[in-house]
VMD Tcl script that draws the C-alpha trace (Angstrom):
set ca {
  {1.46 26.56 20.59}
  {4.18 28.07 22.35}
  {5.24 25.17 25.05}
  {5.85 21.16 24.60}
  {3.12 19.93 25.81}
  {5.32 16.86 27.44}
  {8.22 18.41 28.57}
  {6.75 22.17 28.97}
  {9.73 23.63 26.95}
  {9.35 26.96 24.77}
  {12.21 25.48 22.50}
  {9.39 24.79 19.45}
  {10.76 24.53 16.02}
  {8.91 23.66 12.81}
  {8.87 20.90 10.55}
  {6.15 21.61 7.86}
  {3.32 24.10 7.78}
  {0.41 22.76 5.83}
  {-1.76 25.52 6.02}
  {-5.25 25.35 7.18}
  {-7.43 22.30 7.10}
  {-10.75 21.22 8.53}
  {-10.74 18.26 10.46}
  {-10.21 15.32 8.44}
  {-13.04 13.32 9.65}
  {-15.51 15.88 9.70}
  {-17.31 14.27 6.30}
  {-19.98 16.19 4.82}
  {-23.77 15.60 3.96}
  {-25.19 16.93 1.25}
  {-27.65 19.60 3.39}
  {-24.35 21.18 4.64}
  {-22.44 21.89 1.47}
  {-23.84 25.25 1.47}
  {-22.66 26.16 5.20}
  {-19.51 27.20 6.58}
  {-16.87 25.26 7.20}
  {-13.88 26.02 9.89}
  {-10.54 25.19 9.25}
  {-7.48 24.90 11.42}
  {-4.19 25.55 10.79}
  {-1.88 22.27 10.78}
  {1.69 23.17 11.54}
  {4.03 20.53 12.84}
  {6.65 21.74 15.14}
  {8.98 19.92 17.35}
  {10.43 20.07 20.99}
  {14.37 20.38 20.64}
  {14.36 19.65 24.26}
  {12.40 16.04 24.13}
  {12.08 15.80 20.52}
  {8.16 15.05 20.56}
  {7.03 16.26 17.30}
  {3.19 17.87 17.75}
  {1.23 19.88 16.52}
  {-1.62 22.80 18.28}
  {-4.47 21.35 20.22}
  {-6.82 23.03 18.06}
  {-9.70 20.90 18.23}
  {-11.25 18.51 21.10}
  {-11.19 14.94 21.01}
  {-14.66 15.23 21.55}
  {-14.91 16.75 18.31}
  {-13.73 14.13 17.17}
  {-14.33 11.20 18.41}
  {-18.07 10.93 19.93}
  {-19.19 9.96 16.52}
  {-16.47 8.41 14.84}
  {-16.85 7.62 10.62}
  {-13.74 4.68 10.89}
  {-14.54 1.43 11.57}
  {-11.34 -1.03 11.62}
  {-13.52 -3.87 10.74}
  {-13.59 -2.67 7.08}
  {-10.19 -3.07 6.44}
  {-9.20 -6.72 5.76}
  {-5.50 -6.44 6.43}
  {-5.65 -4.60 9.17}
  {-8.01 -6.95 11.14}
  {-5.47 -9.77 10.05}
  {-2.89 -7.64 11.65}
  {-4.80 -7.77 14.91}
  {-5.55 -11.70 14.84}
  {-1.66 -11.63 14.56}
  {-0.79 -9.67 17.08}
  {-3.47 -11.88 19.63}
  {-1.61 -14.80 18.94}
  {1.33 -13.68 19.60}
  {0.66 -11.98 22.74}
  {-1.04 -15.01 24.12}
  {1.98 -17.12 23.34}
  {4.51 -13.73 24.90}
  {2.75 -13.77 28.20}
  {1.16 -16.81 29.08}
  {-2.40 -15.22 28.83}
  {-5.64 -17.75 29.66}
  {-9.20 -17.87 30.71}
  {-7.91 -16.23 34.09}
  {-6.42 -13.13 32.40}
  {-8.35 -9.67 31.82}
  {-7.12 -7.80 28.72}
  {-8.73 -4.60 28.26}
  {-8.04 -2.28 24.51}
  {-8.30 1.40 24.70}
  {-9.84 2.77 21.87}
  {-11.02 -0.65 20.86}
  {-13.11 0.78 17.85}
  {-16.02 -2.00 16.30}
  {-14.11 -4.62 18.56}
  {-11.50 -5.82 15.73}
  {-9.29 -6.81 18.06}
  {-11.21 -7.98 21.19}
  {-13.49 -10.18 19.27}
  {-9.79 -12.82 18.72}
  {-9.87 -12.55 22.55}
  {-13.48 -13.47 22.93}
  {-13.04 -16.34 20.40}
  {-9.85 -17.66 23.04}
  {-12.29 -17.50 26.30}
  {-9.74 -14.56 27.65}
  {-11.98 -12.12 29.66}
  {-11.68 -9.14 28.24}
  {-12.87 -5.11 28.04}
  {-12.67 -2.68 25.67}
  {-12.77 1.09 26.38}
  {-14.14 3.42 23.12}
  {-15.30 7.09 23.30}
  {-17.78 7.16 20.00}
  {-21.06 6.04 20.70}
  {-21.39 4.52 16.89}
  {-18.30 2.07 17.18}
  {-18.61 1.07 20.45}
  {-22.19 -0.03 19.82}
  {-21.17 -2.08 16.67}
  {-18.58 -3.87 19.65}
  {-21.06 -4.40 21.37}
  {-23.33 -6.29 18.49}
  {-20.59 -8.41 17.98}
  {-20.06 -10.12 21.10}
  {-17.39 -7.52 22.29}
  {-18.23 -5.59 25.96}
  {-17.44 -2.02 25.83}
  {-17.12 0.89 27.82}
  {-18.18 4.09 26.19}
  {-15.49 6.26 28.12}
  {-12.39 8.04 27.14}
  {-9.74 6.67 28.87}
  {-8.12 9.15 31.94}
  {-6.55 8.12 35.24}
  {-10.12 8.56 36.94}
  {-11.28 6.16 34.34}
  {-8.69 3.57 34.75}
  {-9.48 3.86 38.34}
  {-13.20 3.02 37.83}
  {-12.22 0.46 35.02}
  {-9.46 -1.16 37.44}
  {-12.07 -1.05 40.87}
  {-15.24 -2.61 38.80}
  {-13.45 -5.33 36.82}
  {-9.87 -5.57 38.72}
  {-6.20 -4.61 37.01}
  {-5.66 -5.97 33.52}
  {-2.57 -8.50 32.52}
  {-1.91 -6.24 29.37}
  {-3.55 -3.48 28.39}
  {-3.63 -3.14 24.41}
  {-3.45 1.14 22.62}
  {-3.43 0.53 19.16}
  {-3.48 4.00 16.84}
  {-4.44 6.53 20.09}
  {-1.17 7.66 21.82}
  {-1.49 10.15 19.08}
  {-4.70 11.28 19.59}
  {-4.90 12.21 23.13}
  {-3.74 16.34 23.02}
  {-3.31 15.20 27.44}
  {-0.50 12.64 26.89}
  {0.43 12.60 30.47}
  {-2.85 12.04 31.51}
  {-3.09 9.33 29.37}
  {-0.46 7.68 30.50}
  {-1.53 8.00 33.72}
  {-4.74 6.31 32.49}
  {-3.08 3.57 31.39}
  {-1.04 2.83 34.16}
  {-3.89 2.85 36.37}
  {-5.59 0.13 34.47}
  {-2.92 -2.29 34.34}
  {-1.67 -4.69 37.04}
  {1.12 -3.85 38.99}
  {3.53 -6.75 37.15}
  {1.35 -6.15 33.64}
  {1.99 -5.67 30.59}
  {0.77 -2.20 27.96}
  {1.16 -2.97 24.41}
  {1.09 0.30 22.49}
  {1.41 0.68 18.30}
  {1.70 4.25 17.14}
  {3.25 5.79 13.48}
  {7.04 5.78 13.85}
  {8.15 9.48 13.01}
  {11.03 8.50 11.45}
  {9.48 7.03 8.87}
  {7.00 9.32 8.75}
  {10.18 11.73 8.02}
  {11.88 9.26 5.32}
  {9.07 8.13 3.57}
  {7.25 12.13 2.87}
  {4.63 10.62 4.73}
  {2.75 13.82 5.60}
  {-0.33 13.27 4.66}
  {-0.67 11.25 8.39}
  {-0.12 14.76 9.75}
  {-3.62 16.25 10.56}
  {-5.88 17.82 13.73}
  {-6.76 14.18 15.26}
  {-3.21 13.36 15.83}
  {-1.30 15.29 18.08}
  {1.72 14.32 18.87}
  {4.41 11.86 16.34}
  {6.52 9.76 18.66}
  {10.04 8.31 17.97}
  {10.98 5.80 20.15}
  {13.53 8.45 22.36}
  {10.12 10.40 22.57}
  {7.88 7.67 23.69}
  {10.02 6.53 26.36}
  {9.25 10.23 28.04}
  {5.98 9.91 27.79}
  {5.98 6.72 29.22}
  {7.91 7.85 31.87}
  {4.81 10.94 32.52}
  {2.90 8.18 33.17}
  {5.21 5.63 35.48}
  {6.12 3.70 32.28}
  {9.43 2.56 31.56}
  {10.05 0.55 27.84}
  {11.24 -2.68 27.72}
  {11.40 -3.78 23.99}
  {10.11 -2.61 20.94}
  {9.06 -4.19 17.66}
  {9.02 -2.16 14.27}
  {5.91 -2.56 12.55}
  {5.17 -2.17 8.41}
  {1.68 -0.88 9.43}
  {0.19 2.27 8.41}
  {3.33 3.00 6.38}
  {5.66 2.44 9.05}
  {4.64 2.28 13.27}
  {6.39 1.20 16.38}
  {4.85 -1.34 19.02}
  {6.06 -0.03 22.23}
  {6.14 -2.79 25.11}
  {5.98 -1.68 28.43}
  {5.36 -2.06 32.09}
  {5.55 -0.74 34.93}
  {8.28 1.10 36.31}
  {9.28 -0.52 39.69}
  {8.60 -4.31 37.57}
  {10.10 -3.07 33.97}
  {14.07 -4.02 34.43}
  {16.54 -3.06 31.83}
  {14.95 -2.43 28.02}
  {16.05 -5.08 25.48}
  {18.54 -5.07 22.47}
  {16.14 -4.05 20.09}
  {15.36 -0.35 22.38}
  {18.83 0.34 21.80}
  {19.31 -0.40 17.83}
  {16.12 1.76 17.13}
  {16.75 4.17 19.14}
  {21.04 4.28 17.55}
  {18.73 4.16 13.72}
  {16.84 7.49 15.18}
  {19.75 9.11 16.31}
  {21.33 8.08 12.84}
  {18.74 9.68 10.73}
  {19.03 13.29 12.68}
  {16.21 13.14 14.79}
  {17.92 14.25 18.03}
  {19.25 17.45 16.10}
  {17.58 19.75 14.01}
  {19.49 18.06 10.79}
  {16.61 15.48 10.81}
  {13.82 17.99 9.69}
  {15.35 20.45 7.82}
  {14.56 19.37 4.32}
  {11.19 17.18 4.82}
  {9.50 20.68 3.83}
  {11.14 20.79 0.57}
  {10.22 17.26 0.12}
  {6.68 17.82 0.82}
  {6.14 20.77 -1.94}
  {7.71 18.04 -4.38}
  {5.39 15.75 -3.97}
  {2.35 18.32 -4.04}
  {3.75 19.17 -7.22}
  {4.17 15.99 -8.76}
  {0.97 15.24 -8.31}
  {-0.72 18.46 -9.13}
  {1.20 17.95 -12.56}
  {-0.29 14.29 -13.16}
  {-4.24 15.44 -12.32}
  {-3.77 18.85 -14.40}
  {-1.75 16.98 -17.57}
  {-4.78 13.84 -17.37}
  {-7.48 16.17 -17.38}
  {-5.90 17.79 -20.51}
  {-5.69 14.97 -21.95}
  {-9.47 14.30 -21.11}
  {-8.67 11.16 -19.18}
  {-10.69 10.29 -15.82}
  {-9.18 9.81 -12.44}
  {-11.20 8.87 -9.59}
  {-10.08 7.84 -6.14}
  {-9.93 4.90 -3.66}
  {-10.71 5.42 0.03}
  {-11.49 8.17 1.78}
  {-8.95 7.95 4.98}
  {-8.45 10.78 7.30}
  {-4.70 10.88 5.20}
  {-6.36 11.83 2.31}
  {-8.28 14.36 3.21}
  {-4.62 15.78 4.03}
  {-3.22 15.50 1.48}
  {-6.36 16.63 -0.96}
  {-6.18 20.05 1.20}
  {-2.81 20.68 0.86}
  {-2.82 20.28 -2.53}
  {-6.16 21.87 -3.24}
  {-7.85 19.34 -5.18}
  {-11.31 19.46 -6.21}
  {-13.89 17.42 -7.92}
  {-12.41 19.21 -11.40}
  {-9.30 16.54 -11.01}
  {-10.63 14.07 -9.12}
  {-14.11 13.10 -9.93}
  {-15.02 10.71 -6.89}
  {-13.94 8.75 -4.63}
  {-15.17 5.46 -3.15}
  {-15.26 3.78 -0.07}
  {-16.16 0.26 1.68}
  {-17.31 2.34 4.74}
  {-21.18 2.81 4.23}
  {-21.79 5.66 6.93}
  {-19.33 7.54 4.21}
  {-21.80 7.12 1.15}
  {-23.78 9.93 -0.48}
  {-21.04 12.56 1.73}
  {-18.41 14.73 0.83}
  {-14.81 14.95 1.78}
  {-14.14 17.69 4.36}
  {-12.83 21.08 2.52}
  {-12.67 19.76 -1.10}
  {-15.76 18.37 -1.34}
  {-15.40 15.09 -3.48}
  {-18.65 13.05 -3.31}
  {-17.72 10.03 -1.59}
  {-19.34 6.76 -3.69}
  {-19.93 3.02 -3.04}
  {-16.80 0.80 -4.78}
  {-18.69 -0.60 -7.11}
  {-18.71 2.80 -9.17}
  {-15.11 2.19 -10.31}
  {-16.10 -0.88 -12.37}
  {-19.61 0.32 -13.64}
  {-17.65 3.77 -14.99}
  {-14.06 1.67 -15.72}
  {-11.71 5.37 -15.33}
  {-8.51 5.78 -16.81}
  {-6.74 6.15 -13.45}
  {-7.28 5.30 -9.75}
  {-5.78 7.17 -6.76}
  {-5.49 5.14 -4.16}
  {-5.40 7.66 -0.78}
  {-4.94 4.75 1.99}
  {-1.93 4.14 0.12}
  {-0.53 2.25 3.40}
  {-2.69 -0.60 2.39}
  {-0.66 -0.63 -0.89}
  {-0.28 -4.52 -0.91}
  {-3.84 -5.07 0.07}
  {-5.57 -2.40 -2.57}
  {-2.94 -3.44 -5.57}
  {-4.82 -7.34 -4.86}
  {-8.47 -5.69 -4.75}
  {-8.07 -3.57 -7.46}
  {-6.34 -5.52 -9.81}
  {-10.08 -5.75 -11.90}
  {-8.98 -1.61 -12.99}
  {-6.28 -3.47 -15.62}
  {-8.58 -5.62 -17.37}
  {-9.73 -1.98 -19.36}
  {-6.26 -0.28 -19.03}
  {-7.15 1.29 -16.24}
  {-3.99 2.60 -13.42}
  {-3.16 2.50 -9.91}
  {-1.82 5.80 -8.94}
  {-0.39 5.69 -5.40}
  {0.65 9.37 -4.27}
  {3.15 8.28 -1.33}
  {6.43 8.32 -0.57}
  {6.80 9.86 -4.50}
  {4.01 9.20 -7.42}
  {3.82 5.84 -8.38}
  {1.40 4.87 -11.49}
  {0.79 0.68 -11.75}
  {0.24 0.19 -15.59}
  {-0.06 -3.59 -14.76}
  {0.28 -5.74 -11.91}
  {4.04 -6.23 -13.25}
  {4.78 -2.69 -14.60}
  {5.22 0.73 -12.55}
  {6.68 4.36 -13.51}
  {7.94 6.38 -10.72}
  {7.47 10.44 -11.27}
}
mol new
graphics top color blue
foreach p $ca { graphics top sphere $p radius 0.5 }
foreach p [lrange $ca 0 end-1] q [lrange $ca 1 end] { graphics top cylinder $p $q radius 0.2 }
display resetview
C-alpha cells in the first residue's frame, strides 16, 4: 500500500507490523488441516495527510463475507445494545409505522427484528448468504447485496429513501470507503438520518487494543477521519456519541450535506480529546508498537510458566480478535488446549493459523481447567457474569487486554 486510499496521499507511515496472518474468519474443518494455508501480512499504517489509519486491501470482502461464521444474535449484550439503541432512535427522530429504516450489514437481523416488533417498515441489506437467511427465518426481510451506490439506487427506487439508515461494525470493512459512502447516501432520504458505530482508534491506541487490527477491517476511524469520509460520500457529521462497545467505538450521526447544519458540542470535545492524545501528529503512534510486544510478552510468560507448572488453560470465544492476537503471539494447542464457543457453525473447527480445536461451552465445566482466557475480552462484564461457575473449583479468568488481567474471584484480580 503505497497511497491513502481516502485522500490518495503517498504520506503512509506505520503504526504496528504484526506480521503475517490468515484471515481471521477463515475457521478450519478438520479435512483441511493438512492443506495450505495463505497468510497476509497485517501492517497498520496511517495517512499523515487525513489521518485514516488502514491497513493493505489484501483480501476481498467477498472472501470474506459471502459465508460469514458471526452471528450477532449469539451475543447477549450486544443484542441488548441494539434494543437500546432502537429505542432511542425512535424517541431522537420521531420514527412510526410510516418510516422505512433500512441496516447495512444487518447480520441474523439483531437489530431489525426491535423494528419489526414496533410496526416500523423496515430493510436490511447483508452480503453472506448464511446470515441473511437466518434474518430472514426470523421475521426480518433482507437483501442479500453488498451495499454500493448502484445498490442504494436499486434499494432507494424499489422500496423509496429511508428516514435513517443504520451501519453498525462495517465502515471498517469496506476496502472502497468512498463508494460506500456513496452507497449510503443514496439510500437515505434527502432530510434523513445515517447512524453509523465503528471502533474509535483512539482507544484502540490507549487501550493496546490490537488484537481488533486484522484483514476484514480496513480502515480505523477517529472522529477527524470519519468526517472525510463522510464528506467522500456527501456526508457532513452532526453529533457524535462515544460508545463502551467493542472496547471502545464511536456512533457517528449524520445527514446529508445540504440538510446537516452546524455539528454539535459533543463533535468538537471529541474531536479537542483526539487532538489531545497525538493523533493529528505522529506523537500519537509512536510508542503503541512498544506497547504491543509488552503485552505479547506478558502473556507468552503466563501460558509458558502454567504449562510448567502443569496447570491447564483453555479459552473462551473464538472472535475474529483472537485469532489476532493468537497469531501474533504464536500460540498453539501446546498452551492453550481449546477453546469454546456459543456459535455452533464454529464446533468441531479449528482456529485459522494456530489451529486450536474450537469446542462447545459446556467443555469448560465437564474438564473444570485451572485458567480461562477469555479472547472477546470486550464482553468483559458480560463473560465475568457467565463464567463465574470457573471459581466454584478455583478456576481463573484471564483477560489478555489492555494488559493481563487474571480474576482469582469475582472480588479479587492481579494485574501483570
Amino acid at each position: 500500500m503505497t497511497r491513502c486510499r481516502l485522500c490518495g496521499s503517498a504520506a503512509m507511515e506505520s503504526v504496528v507490523d504484526l506480521g503475517a496472518t490468515p484471515p481471521c474468519e477463515s475457521f478450519l474443518a478438520a479435512d483441511q488441516l493438512d492443506r495450505p494455508e495463505p497468510a497476509y501480512p497485517l501492517h497498520l499504517r496511517v495517512c499523515t495527510d487525513c489521518w485514516l489509519a488502514q491497513i493493505p486491501a489484501l483480501i476481498t470482502p467477498e472472501e470474506t463475507f459471502t459465508q460469514y461464521a458471526y452471528f450477532s444474535s449469539y451475543s447477549t449484550s450486544w443484542v441488548e445494545h441494539a434494543r437500546t439503541f432502537v429505542t432511542g432512535a425512535v424517541e431522537r427522530l420521531g420514527l412510526g409505522p410510516d418510516a422505512f429504516v433500512v441496516e447495512v450489514a444487518s447480520n441474523d437481523g439483531y437489530l431489525l427484528r426491535h423494528m419489526v416488533d414496533r410496526g416500523i417498515r423496515c430493510l436490511g441489506v447483508e452480503p453472506s448468504v448464511n446470515v441473511g437467511a437466518a434474518a430472514r427465518e426470523a421475521g426480518v426481510p433482507t437483501l442479500t447485496e453488498f451495499l454500493s451506490p448502484d445498490t442504494g439506487a436499486a434499494v432507494r427506487a424499489e422500496h423509496g429513501p429511508a428516514d435513517l439508515v443504520v451501519a453498525n461494525n462495517v465502515y471498517a470493512h469496506i476496502p472502497d470507503v468512498i463508494g460506500f459512502t456513496k452507497g449510503l447516501r443514496a439510500l437515505v432520504a434527502d432530510d434523513g438520518w445515517v447512524s453509523i458505530e465503528v471502533q474509535h482508534l483512539l482507544t484502540l491506541i490507549e487501550e493496546n487494543q490490537y488484537d481488533t487490527i486484522y484483514h476484514e477491517h480496513f480502515q480505523y476511524y477517529t472522529v477527524a477521519s470519519a468526517i472525510r469520509a463522510l464528506a467522500s460520500g456527501g456526508l457532513a457529521l452532526v453529533d457524535v456519541e462515544l460508545l463502551p462497545t467493542h472496547g471502545g467505538s464511536v456512533r457517528l450521526w449524520a445527514r446529508p450535506a445540504e440538510v446537516a447544519g452546524e455539528p454539535g458540542k459533543r463533535v468538537a470535545e471529541v474531536l479537542d480529546r483526539e487532538k489531545a492524545a497525538g493523533l493529528r501528529e505522529l506523537s500519537g503512534y509512536t510508542e503503541f508498537s512498544a506497547r504491543v510486544a509488552k503485552v505479547r510478552r506478558d502473556l507468552l510468560r503466563f501460558l509458558i510458566e502454567a504449562a510448567e507448572r502443569g496447570e491447564t488453560v483453555v479459552g473462551y470465544g473464538a472472535p475474529g480478535k483472537g485469532n489476532t492476537l493468537l497469531n501474533h503471539c504464536g500460540i498453539r494447542p501446546d498452551l492453550l488446549a481449546y477453546t469454546v464457543d456459543r456459535n455452533p457453525y464454529k464446533h468441531g473447527r479449528f482456529t485459522p493459523g494456530t489451529r486450536i480445536p474450537i469446542l462447545p461451552p459446556e467443555r469448560i465445566a465437564a474438564d473444570r481447567p485451572d485458567y480461562v482466557l477469555v479472547l472477546p475480552w470486550n464482553l468483559r462484564a458480560e463473560l465475568a457474569e457467565q463464567l463465574s461457575f470457573v471459581h466454584e473449583w478455583g478456576g481463573r479468568l484471564v483477560f489478555p487486554i489492555p494488559e493481563l488481567s487474571i480474576v482469582e474471584a469475582p472480588s479479587r484480580e492481579v494485574t501483570a
